[in-house]
KOLGU-4560 file (N, C-alpha, C; in nm, 3 decimals, padded with zeros to 5 digits):
<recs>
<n_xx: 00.599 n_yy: -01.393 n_zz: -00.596 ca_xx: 00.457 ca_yy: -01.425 ca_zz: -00.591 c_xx: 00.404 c_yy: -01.446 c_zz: -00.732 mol: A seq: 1 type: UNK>
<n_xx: 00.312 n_yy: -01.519 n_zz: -00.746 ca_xx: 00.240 ca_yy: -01.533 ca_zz: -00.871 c_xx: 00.150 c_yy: -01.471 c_zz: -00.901 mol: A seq: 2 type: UNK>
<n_xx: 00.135 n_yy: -01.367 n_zz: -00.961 ca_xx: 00.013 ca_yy: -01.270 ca_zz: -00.982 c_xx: -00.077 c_yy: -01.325 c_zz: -01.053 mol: A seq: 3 type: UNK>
<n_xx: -00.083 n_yy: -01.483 n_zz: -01.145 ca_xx: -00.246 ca_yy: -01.525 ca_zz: -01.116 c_xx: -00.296 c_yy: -01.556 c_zz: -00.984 mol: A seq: 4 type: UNK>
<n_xx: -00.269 n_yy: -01.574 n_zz: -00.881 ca_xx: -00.282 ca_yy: -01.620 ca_zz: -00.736 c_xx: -00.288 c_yy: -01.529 c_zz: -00.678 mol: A seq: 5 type: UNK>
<n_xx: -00.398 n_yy: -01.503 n_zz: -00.596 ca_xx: -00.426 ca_yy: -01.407 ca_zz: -00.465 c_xx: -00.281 c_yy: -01.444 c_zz: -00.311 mol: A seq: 6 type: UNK>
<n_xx: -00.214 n_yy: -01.412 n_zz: -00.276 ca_xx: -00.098 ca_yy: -01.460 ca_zz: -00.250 c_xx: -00.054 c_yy: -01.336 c_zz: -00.094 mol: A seq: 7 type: UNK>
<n_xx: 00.014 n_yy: -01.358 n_zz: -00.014 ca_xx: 00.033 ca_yy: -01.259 ca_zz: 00.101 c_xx: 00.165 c_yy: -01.291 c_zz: 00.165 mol: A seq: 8 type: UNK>
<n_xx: 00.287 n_yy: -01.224 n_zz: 00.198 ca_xx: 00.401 ca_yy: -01.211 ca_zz: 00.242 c_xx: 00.397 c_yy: -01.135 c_zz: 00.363 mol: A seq: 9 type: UNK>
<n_xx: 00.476 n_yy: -01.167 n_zz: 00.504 ca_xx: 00.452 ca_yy: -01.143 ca_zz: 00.591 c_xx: 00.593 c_yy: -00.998 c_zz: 00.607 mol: A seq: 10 type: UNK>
<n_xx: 00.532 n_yy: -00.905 n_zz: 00.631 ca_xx: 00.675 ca_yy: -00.786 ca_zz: 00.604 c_xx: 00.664 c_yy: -00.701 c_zz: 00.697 mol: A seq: 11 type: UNK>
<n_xx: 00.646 n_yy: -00.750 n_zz: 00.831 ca_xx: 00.623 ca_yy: -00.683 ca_zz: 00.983 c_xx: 00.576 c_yy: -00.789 c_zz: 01.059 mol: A seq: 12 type: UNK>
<n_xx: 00.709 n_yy: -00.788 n_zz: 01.185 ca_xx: 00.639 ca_yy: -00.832 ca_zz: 01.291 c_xx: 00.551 c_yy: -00.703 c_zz: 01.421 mol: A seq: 13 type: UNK>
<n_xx: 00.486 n_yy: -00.758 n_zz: 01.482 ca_xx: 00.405 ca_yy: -00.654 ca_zz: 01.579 c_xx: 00.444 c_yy: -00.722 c_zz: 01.707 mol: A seq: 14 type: UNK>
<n_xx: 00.468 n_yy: -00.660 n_zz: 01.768 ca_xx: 00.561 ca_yy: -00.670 ca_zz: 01.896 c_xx: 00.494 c_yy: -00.627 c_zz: 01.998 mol: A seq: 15 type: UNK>
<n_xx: 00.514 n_yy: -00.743 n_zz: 02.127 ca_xx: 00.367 ca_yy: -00.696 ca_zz: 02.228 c_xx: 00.442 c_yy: -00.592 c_zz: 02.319 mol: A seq: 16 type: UNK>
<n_xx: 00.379 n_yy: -00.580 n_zz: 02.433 ca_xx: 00.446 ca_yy: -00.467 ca_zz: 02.497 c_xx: 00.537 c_yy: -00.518 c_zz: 02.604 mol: A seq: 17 type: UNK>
<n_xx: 00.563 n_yy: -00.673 n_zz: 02.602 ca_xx: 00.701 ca_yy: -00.708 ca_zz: 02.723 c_xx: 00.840 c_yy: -00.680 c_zz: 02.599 mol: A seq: 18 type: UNK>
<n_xx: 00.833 n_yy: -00.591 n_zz: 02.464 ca_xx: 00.921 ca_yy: -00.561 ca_zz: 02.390 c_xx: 01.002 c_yy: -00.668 c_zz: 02.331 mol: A seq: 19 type: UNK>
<n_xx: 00.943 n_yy: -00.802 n_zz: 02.372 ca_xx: 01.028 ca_yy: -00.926 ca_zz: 02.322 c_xx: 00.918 c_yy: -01.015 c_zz: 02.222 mol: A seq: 20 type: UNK>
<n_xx: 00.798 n_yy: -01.037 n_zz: 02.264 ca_xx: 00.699 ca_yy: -01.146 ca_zz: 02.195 c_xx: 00.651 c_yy: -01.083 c_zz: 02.091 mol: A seq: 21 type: UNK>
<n_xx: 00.629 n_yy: -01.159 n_zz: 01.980 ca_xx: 00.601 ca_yy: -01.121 ca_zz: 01.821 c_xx: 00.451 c_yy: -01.169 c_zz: 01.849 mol: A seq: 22 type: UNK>
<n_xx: 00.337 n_yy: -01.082 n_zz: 01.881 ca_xx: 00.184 ca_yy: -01.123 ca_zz: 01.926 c_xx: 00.109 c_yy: -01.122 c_zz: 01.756 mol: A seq: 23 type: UNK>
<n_xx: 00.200 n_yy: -01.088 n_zz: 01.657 ca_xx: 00.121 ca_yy: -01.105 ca_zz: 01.496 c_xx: 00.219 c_yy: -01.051 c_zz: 01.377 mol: A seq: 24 type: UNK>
<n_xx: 00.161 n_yy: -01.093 n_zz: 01.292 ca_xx: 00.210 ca_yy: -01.014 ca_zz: 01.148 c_xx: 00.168 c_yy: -00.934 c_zz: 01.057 mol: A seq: 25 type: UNK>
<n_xx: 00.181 n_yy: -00.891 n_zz: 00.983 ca_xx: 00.129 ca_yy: -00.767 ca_zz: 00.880 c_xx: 00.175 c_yy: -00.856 c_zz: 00.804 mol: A seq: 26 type: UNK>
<n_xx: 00.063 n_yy: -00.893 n_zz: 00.697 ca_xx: 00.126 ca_yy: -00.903 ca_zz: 00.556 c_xx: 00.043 c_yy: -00.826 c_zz: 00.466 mol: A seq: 27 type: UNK>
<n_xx: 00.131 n_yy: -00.842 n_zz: 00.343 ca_xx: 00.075 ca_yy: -00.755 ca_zz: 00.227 c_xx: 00.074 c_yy: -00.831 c_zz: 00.138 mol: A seq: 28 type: UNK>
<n_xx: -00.069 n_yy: -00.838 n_zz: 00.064 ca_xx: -00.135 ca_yy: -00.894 ca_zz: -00.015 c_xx: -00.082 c_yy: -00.897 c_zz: -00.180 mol: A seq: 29 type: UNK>
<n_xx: -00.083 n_yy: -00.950 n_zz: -00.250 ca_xx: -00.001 ca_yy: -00.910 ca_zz: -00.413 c_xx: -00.092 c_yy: -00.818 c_zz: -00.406 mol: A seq: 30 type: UNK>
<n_xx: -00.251 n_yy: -00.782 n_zz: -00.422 ca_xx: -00.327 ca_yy: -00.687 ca_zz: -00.435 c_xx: -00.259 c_yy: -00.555 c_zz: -00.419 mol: A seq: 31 type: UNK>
<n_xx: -00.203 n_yy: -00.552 n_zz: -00.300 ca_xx: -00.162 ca_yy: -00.432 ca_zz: -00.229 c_xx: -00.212 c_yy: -00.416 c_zz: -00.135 mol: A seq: 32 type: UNK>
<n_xx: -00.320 n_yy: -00.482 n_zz: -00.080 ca_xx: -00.393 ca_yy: -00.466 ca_zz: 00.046 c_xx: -00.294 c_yy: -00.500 c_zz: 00.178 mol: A seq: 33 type: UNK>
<n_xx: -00.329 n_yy: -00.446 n_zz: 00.302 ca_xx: -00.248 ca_yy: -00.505 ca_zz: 00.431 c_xx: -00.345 c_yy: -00.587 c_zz: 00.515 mol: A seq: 34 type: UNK>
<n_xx: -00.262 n_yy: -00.684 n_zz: 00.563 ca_xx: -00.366 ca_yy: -00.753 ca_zz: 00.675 c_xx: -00.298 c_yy: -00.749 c_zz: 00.809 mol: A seq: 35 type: UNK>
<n_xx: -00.377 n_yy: -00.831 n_zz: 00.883 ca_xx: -00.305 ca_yy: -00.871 ca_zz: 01.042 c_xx: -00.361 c_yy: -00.980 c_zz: 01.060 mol: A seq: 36 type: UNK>
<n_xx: -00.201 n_yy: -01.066 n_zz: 01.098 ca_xx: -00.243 ca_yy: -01.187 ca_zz: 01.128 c_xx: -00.238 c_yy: -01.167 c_zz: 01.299 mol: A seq: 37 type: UNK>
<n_xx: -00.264 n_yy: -01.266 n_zz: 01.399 ca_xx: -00.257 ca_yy: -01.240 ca_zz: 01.522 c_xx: -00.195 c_yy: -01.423 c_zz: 01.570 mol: A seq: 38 type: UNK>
<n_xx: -00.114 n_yy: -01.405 n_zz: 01.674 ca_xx: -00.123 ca_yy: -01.547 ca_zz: 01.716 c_xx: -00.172 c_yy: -01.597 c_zz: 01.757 mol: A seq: 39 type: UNK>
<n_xx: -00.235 n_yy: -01.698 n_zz: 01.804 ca_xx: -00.369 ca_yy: -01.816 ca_zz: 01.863 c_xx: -00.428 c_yy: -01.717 c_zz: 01.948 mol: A seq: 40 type: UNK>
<n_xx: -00.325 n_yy: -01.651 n_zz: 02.025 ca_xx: -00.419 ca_yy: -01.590 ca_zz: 02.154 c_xx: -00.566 c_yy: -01.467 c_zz: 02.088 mol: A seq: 41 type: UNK>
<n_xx: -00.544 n_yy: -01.443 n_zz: 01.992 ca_xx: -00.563 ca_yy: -01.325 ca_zz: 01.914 c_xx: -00.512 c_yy: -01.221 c_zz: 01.943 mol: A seq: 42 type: UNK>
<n_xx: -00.612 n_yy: -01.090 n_zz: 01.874 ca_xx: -00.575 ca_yy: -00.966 ca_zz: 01.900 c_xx: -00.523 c_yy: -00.910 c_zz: 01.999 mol: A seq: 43 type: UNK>
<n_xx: -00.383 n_yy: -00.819 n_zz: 02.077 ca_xx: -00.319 ca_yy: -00.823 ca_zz: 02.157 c_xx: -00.289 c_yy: -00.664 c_zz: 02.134 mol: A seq: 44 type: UNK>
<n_xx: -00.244 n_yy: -00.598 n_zz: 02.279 ca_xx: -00.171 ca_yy: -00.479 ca_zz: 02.233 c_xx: -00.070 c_yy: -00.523 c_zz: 02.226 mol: A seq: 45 type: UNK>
<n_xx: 00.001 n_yy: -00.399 n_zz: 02.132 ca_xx: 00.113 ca_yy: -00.393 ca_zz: 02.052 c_xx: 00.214 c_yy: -00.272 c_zz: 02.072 mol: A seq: 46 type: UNK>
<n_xx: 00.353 n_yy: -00.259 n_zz: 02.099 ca_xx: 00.414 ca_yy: -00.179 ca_zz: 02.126 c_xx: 00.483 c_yy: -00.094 c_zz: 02.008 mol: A seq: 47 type: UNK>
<n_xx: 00.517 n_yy: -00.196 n_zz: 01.907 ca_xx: 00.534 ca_yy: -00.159 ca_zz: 01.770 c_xx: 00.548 c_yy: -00.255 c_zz: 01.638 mol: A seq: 48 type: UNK>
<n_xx: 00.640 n_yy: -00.173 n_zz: 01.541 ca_xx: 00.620 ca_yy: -00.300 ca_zz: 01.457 c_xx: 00.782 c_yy: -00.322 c_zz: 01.420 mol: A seq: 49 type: UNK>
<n_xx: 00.825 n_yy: -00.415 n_zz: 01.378 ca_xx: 00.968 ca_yy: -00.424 ca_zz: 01.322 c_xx: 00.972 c_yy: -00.560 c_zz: 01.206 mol: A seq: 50 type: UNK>
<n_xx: 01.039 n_yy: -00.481 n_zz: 01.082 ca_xx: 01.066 ca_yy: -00.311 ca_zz: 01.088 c_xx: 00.959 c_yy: -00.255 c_zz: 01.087 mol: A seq: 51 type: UNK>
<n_xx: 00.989 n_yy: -00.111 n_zz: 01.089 ca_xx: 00.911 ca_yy: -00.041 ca_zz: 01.133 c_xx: 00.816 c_yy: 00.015 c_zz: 00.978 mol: A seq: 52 type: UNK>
<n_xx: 00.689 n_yy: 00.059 n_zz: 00.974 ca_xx: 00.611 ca_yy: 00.047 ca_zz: 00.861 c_xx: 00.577 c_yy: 00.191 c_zz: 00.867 mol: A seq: 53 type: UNK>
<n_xx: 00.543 n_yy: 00.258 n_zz: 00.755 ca_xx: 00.528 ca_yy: 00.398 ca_zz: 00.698 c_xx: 00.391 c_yy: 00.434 c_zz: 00.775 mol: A seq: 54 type: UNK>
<n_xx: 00.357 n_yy: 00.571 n_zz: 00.755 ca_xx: 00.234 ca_yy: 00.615 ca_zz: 00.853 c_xx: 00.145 c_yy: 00.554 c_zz: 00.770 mol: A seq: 55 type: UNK>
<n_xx: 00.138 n_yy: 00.555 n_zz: 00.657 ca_xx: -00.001 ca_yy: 00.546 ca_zz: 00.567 c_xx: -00.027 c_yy: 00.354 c_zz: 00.596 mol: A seq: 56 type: UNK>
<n_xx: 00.081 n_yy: 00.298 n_zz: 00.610 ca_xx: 00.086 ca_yy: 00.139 ca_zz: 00.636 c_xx: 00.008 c_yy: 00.143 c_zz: 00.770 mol: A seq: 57 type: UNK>
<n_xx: 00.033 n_yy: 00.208 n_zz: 00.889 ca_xx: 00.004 ca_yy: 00.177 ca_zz: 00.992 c_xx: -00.141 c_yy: 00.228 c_zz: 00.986 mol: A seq: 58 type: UNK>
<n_xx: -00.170 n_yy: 00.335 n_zz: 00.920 ca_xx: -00.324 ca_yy: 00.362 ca_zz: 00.902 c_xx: -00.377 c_yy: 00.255 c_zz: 00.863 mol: A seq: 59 type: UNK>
<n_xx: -00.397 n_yy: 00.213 n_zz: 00.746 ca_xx: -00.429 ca_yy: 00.109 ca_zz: 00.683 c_xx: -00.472 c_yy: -00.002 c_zz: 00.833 mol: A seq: 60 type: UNK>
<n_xx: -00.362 n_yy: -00.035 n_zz: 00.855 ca_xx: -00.422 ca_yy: -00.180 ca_zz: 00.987 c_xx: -00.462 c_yy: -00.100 c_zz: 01.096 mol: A seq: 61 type: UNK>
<n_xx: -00.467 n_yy: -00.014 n_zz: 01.136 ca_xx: -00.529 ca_yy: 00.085 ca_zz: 01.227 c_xx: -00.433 c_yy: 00.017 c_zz: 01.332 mol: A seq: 62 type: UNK>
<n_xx: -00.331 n_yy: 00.041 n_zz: 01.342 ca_xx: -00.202 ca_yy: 00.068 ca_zz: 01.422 c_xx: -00.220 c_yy: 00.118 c_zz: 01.530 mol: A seq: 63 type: UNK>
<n_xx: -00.240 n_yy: 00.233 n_zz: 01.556 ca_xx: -00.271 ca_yy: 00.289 ca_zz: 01.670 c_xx: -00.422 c_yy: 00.254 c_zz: 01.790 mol: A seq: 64 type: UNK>
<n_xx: -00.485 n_yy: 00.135 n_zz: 01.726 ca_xx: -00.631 ca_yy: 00.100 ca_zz: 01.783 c_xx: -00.536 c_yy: -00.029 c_zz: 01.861 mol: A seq: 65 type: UNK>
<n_xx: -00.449 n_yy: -00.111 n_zz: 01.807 ca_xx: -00.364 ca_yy: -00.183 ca_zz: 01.845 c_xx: -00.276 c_yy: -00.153 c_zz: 01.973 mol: A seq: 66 type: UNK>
<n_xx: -00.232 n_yy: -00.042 n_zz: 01.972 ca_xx: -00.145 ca_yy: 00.016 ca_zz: 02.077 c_xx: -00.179 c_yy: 00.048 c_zz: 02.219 mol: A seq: 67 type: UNK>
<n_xx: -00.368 n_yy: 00.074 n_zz: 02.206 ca_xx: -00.448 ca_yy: 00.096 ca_zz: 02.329 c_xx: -00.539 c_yy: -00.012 c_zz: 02.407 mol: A seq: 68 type: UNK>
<n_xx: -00.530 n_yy: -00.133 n_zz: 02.321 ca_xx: -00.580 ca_yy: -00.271 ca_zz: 02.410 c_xx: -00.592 c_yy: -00.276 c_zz: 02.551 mol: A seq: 69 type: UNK>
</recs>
């Protein structure tokens, strides 16, 4: 990444709950910030993530607000 450039790498997929469809991504920002991308359909529950992301990561995107859709 170029750290003059605001810039984001995708380093989690989120996985819906038929355990096969990738419903978004997590990326992380050069900042350090996390986001969520979602696919067209949008926001979706989510069964998990792979790989799998640290507790303080999943806080951050509020992980668990994801899981109860």
């Amino acid at each position: 990444m170029n750290e003059d450039e605001v810039e984001a790498v995708a380093i989690a997929n989120l996985i819906g709950t038929d355990e096969r469809s990738v419903v978004g991504w997590v990326y992380q920002w050069n900042t350090g910030a996390l986001a969520v991308r979602w696919v067209v359909n949008g926001p979706q529950r989510v069964s998990r993530c792979q790989p799998d992301l640290s507790h303080g990561q999943k806080r951050e995107i509020d992980f668990e607000r994801w899981t109860k859709l």
